[in-house]
N, C-alpha and C positions, 0 to 999 in steps of 0.2 A: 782264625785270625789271619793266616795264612793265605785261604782262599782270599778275602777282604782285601788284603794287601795286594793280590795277581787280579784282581776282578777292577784295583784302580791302574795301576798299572799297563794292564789291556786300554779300559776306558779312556786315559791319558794319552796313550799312545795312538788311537781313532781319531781320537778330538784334533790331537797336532796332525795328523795324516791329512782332514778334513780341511783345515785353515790352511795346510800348507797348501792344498790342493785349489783352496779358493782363489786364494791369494797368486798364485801361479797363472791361475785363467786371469784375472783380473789384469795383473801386469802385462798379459801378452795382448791384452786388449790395450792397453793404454801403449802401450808402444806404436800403435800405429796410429794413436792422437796426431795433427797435426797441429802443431804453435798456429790460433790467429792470430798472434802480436806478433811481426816481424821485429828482431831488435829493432831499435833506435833509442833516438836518446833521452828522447818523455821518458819511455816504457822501461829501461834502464836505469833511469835517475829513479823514479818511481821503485823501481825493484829493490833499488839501494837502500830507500829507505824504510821499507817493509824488510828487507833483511837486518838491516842494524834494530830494528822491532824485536824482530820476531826469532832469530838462524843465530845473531854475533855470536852470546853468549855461550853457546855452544861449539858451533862451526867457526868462531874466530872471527876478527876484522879480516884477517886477508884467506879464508875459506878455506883452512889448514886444516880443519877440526880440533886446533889447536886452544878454544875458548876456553874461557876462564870457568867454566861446569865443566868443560871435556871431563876431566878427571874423576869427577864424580858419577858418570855414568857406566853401565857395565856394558855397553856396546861404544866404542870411538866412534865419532861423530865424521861422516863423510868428509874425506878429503875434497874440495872442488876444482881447487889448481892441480889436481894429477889429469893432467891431461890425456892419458890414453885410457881410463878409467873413464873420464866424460864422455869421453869418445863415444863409450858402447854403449851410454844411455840418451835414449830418444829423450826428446824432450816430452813426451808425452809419459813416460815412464817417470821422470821427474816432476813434474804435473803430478801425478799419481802417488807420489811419495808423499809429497808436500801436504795433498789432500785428505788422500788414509792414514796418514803419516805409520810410523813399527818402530817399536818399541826399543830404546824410550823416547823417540820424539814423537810432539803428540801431532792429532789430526790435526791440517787448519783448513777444511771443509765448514766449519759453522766459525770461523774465525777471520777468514780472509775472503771476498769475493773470488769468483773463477777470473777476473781479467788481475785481481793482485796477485791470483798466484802464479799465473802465466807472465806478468812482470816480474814475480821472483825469479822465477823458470830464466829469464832473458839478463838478467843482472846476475845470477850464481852462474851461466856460461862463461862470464867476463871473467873471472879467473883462473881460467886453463889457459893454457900461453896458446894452443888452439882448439877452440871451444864448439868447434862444429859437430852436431851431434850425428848418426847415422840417420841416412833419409826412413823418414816413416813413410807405410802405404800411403795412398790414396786416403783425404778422409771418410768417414762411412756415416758421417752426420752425428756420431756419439761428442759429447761437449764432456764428458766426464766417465770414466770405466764404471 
């Protein structure tokens, strides 16, 4: 029984090594996503209201992570007005959130097209008091990590 018990615990422990390990390359790809949507204010207003959809209830009206689910999740729901927190995410790494989504918010890759979620991406910037993300590389023609 003993062995059984070390032989899941090894297994358990590969498996997360493995995801964490995917999921790490994945991200550093998607950080050098660059936004096609430059803000404006179509792609913005647009964003607004795919986030009141899809983010409020968790993430809050004013992107606290404050929503009215917050509390019942066992991860807090991203701040988006911490501005030096946004700072350090590309907009392609938020793109990439949005779309693989981690638990528990879910993916919205078979839920939201890639330009609504690149409108989300451009409307959750609007709440950091300033919301300029760090320049990503050069694109390399990937539309998605």
């Amino acid at each position: 029984m003993t062995v059984l018990a070390l032989l899941g615990i090894l297994a358990a422990g590969t498996a997360g090594a493995i995801y964490w390990a995917m999921n790490w390359s994945a991200s550093a790809r998607a950080r050098k996503l660059v936004n096609p949507l430059p803000p404006n204010p179509r792609d913005i207003a647009a964003g607004m209201q795919l986030y009141r959809d899809h983010c409020q209830k968790c993430h809050g009206p004013n992107g606290d992570g404050k929503g009215e689910k917050a509390a019942e999740l066992f991860v807090a729901p991203r701040d988006f007005g911490d501005a030096r927190e946004m700072r350090a995410w590309t907009d392609g790494e938020l793109f990439w959130s949005i779309t693989k989504g981690h638990r528990p918010m879910p993916a919205f890759a078979d839920k939201l097209t890639e330009t609504e979620r690149w409108q989300a991406v451009d409307y959750i910037r609007t709440f950091a008091q300033n919301p300029a993300p760090p320049a990503a590389a050069p694109a390399n023609g990937l539309t998605s990590p």
